[in-house]
C-alpha positions as CSV (number, residue, x, y, z in Angstrom):
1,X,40.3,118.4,65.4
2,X,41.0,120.3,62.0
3,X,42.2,123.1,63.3
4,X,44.5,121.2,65.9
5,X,45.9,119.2,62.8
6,X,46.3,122.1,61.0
7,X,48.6,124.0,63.6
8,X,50.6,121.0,64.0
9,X,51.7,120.8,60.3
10,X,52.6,124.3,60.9
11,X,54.4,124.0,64.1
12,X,56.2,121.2,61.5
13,X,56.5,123.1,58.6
14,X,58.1,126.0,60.6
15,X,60.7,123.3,62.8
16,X,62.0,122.7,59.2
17,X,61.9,125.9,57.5
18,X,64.5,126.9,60.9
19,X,66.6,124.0,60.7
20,X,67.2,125.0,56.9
21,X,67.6,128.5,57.2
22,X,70.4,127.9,60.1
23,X,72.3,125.6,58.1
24,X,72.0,127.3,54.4
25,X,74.9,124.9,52.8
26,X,72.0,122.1,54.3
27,X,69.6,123.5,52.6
28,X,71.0,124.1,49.0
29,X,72.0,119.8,49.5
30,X,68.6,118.9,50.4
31,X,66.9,118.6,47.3
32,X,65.5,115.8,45.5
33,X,65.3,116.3,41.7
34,X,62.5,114.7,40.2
35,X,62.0,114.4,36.4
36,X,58.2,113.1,36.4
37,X,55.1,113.7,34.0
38,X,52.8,115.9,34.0
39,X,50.4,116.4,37.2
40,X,51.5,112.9,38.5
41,X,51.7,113.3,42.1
42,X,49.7,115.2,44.5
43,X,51.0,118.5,46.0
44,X,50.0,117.3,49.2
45,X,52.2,114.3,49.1
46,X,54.7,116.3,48.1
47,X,54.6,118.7,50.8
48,X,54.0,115.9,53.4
49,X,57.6,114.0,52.4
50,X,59.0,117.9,52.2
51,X,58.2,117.9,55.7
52,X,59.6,114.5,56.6
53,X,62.7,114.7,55.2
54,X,63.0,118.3,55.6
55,X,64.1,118.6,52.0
56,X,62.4,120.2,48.7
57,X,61.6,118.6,46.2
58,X,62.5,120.2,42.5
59,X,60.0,119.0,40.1
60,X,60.6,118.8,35.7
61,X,57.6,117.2,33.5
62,X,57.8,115.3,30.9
63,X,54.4,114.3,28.3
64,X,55.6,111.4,27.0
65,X,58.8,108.6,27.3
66,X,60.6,109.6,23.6
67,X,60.9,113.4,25.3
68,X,62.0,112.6,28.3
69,X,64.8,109.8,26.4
70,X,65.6,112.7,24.4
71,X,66.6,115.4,26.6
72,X,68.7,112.7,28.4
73,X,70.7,111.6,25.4
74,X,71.4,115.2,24.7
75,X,72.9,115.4,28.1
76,X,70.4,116.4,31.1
77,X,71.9,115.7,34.1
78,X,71.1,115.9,37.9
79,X,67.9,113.5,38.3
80,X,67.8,111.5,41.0
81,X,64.4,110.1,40.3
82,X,62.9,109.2,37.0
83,X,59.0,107.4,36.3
84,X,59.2,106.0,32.8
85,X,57.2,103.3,31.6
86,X,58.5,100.0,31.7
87,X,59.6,100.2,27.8
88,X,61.6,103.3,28.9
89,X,63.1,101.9,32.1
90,X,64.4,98.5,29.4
91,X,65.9,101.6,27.5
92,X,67.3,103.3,30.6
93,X,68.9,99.9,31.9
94,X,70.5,99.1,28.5
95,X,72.2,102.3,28.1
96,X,73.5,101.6,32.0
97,X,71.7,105.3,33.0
98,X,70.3,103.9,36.0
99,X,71.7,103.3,39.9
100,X,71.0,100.0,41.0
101,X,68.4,100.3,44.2
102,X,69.7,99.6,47.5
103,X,66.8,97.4,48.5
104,X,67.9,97.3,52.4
105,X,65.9,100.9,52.2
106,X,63.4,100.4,50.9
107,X,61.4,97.8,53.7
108,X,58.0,99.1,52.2
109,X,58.7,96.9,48.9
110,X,56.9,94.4,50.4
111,X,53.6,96.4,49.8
112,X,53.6,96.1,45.7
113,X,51.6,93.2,44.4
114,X,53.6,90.1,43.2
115,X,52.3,90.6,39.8
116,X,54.0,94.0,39.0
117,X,57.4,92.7,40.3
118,X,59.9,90.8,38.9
119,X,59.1,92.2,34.7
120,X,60.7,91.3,31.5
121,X,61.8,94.8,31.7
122,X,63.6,94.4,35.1
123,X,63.5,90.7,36.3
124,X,64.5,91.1,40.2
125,X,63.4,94.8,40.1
126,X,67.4,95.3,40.3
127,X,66.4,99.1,39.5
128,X,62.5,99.8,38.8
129,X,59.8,100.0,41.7
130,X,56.4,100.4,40.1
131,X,54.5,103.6,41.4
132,X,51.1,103.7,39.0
133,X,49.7,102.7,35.8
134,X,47.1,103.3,33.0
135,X,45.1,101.7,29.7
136,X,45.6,103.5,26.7
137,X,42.1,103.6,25.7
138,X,39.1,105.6,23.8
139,X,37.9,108.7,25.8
140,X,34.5,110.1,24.7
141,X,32.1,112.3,24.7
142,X,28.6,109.9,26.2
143,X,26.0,112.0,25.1
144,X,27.4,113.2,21.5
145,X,28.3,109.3,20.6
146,X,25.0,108.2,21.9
147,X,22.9,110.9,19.9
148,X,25.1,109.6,16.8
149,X,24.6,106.1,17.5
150,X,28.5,104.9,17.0
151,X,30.4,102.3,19.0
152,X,32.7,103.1,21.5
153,X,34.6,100.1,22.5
154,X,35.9,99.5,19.2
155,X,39.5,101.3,17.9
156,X,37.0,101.2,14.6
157,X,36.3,104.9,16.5
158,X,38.9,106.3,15.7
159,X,40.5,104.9,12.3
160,X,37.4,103.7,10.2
161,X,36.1,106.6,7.9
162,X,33.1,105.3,8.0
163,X,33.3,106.6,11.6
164,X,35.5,109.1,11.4
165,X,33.1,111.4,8.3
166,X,30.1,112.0,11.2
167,X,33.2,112.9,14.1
168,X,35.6,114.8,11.4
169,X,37.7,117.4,13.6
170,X,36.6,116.3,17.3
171,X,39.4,113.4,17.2
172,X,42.3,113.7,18.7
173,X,45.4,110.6,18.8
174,X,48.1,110.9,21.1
175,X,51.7,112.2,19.7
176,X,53.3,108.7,20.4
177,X,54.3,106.5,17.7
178,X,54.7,103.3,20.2
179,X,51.1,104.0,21.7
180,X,49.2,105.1,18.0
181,X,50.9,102.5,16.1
182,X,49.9,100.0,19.1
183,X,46.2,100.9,18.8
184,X,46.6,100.1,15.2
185,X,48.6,96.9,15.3
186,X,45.8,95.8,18.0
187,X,43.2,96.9,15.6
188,X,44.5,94.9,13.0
189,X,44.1,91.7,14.7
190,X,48.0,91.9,16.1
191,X,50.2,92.4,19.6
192,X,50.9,96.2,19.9
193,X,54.3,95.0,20.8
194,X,54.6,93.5,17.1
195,X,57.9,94.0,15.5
196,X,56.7,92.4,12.0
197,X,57.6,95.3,9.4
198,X,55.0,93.9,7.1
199,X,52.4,94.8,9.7
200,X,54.2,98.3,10.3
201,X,53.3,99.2,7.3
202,X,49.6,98.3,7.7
203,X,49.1,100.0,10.5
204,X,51.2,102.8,9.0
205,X,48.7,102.8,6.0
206,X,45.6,102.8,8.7
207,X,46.7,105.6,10.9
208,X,47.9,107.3,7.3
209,X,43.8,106.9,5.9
210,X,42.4,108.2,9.5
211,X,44.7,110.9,10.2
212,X,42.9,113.8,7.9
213,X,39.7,113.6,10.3
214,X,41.2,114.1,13.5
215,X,41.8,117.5,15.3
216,X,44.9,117.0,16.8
217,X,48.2,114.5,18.0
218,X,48.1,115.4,21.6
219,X,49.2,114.0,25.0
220,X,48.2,116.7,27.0
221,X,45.7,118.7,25.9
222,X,42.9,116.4,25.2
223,X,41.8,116.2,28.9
224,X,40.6,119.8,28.4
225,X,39.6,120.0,25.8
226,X,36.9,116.8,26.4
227,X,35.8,118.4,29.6
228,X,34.9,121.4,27.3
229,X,33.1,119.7,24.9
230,X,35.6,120.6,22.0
231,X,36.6,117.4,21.5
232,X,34.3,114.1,21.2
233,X,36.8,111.1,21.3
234,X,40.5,111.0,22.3
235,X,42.9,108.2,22.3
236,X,45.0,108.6,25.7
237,X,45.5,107.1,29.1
238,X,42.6,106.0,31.3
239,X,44.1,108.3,34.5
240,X,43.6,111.5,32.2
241,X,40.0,110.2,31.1
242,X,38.9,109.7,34.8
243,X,40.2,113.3,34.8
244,X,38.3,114.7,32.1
245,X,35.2,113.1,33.3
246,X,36.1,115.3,37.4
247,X,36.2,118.3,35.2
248,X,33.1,117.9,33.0
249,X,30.9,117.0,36.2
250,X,32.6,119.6,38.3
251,X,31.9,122.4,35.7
252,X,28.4,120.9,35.4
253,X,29.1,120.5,31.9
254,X,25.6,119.4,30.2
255,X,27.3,116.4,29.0
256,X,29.3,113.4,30.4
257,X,32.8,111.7,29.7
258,X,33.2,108.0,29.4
259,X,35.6,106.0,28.5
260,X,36.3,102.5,27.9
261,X,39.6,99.9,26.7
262,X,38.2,98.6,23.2
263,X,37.8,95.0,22.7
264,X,40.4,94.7,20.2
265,X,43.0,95.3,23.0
266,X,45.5,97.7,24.1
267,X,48.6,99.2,26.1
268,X,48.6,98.7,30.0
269,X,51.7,101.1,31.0
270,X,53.3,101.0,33.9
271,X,55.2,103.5,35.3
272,X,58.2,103.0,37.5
273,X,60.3,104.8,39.8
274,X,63.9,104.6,39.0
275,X,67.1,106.1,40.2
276,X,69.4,108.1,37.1
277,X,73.3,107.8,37.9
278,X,73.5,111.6,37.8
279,X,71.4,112.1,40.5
280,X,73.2,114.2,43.5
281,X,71.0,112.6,46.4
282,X,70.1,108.9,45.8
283,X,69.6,108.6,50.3
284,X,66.6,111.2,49.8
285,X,65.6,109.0,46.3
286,X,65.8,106.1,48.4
287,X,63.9,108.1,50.8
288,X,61.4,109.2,49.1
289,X,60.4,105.9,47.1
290,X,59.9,104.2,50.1
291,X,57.8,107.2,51.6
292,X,55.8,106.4,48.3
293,X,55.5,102.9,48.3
294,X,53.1,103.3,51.9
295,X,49.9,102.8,51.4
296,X,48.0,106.1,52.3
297,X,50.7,108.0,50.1
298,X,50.7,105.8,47.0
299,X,46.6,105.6,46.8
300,X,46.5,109.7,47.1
301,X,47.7,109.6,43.4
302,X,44.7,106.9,42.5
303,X,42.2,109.5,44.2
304,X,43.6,112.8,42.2
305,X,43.6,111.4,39.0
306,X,42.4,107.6,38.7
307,X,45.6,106.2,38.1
308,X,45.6,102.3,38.1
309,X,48.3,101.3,41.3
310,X,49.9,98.4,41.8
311,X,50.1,98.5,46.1
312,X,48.2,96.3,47.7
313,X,48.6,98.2,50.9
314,X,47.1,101.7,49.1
315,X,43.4,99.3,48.2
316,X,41.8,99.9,51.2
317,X,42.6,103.9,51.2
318,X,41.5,104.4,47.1
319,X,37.9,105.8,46.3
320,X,35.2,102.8,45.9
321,X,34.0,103.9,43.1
322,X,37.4,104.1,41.6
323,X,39.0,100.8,42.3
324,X,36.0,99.1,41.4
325,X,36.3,100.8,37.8
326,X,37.6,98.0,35.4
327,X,38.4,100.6,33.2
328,X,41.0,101.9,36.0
329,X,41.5,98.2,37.9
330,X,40.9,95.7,35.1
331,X,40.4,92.2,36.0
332,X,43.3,89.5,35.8
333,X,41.7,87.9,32.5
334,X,41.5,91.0,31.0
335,X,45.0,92.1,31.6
336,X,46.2,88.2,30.6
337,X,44.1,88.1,27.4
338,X,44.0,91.9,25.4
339,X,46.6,93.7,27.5
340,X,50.5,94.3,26.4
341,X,53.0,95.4,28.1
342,X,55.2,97.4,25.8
343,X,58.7,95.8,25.3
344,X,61.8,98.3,24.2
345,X,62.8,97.5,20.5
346,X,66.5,97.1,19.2
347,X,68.3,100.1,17.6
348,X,67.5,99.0,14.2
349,X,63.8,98.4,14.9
350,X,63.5,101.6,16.8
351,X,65.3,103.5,13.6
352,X,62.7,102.1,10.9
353,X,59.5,102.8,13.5
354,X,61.1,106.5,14.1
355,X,61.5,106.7,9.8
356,X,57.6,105.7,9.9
357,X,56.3,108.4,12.5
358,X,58.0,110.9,10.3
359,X,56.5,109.8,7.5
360,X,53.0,109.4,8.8
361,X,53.4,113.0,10.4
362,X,54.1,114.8,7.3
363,X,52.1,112.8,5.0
């Protein structure tokens, strides 16, 4: 039965590769552009819609929302599909970047669960479908924190020196003033999505205190360098930690990688597939979101990396072990009570917390 599949993806694979060749002015039109993070889809679902639509697909990554806002506003063009975060998507929205979706193709809508439709971001989903999402949390090494004996549901981890002097250099933070300055604010007792400048400049004056023990601002490079050992702690996302922990056991590393969302609270993020005005093909973006919004195709990214998803239809294809992670899946009164869901801030607000970020990285 394998090797039957197998011929008939190539039997596929080489129907399309002739069509395209035969029609070269075809084959330079069908491409979908997609400006995406980092390792965020599978290359086999990529492939499989390559073969469906008999297009390619033209990948750019992105590490964080700021840098991919950034190389918009200076003028990249020719995107037809984004996936910010929903904080990104109210920024997208208000500076009218996005193409409304044409919601007569996308039928497979139906499969996202009520409770990720309908946002503050995007009430009506007028222009947003959500495609994954993760907890900014602690990431840490089990077996060095154990041997020390310090807590690791706590953000205490990572901005108490008290903590800090027995971990100095094996910290790393991620570079992304809305997610450090949320750990702080949720830290000190506040929303991450706070907007009091008073309590700014607290968590400014916490991260300010930490920030000579840690290694590194990273949002990348952390997930190696846990699975190595090199690193003992890391604030990032929970998919990337669930991917740190693959690599350490696959590498029979002779330690393991937890990771949990600290009791304080934190950021749930949700990523979202959008349509940018510049975009040359929005009938293959339209296309291929509804190709993603299946269920077998949307859980393949919850299997490759742990990524929390929001299709009810994907449940019954995800790993066991992975949708029954809290950590990954967290229950409704967990997401109701220490949760947020980061908001975009007005220009002013956005001005002052971009003045802070400098400051706190050249302090």
């Amino acid at each position: 039965m394998r090797s039957s599949h197998c011929v008939e993806r190539l039997l596929r694979a080489l129907v399309t590769v002739l069509a395209l060749a035969a029609d070269p002015a075809a084959a330079r039109a069908a491409v979908l552009h997609l400006y995406n993070w980092n390792n965020y889809i599978a290359d086999a679902t990529i492939e499989r819609f390559e073969r469906v639509c008999a297009c390619r697909v033209q990948q750019d990554y992105y590490t964080d929302n700021e840098e991919m806002l950034a190389k918009l506003e200076a003028g990249a063009t020719g995107y037809d599909i984004l996936v910010p975060t929903g904080n990104a998507v109210d920024t997208l929205i208000k500076q009218k970047a996005l193409r409304a979706l044409d919601k007569t193709l996308l039928p497979n809508l139906r499969n996202i669960k009520p409770e990720f439709l309908n946002t503050a971001f995007d009430p009506g989903n007028r222009y947003s479908v959500p495609y994954a999402y993760s907890i900014t949390l602690l990431g840490y090494n089990v077996d060095r924190l154990r041997a020390l004996g310090l807590p690791t549901d706590t953000w205490a981890l990572v901005f108490e020196p008290r903590y800090l002097e027995r971990i100095r250099g094996r910290v790393s933070v991620l570079n992304s003033h809305r997610e450090l300055m949320g750990a702080a604010l949720r830290y000190l007792g506040y929303s991450a999505q706070d907007r009091d400048p008073v309590h700014w400049q607290q968590a400014k004056a916490l991260i300010v205190r930490a920030k000579p023990y840690w290694a590194t601002f990273s949002n990348s490079t952390y997930i190696k360098e846990l699975a190595l050992g090199n690193l003992w702690v890391a604030h990032g996302y929970s998919n990337d930690m669930y991917r740190a922990a693959e690599d350490a056991r696959v590498a029979r590393r002779p330690f393991a990688i937890g990771w949990t969302t600290p009791r304080e609270g934190a950021v749930l993020g949700v990523d979202n597939m959008v349509l940018h005005k510049s975009g040359p093909r929005p009938d293959l973006a339209h296309r291929f979101i509804d190709f993603m919004l299946e269920g077998p195709n949307a859980a393949e990214l919850s299997n490759l990396i742990g990524a929390g998803n929001p299709n009810a239809q994907a449940m019954r294809y995800i790993r066991p072990e992975i949708a029954a992670n809290p950590d990954i899946f967290p229950p409704p009164a967990v997401v109701a009570s220490r949760l947020d869901v980061l908001r975009d801030l007005p220009p002013r607000e956005r001005r002052l917390l971009a003045r802070i970020w400098t400051e706190i990285k050249v302090h």
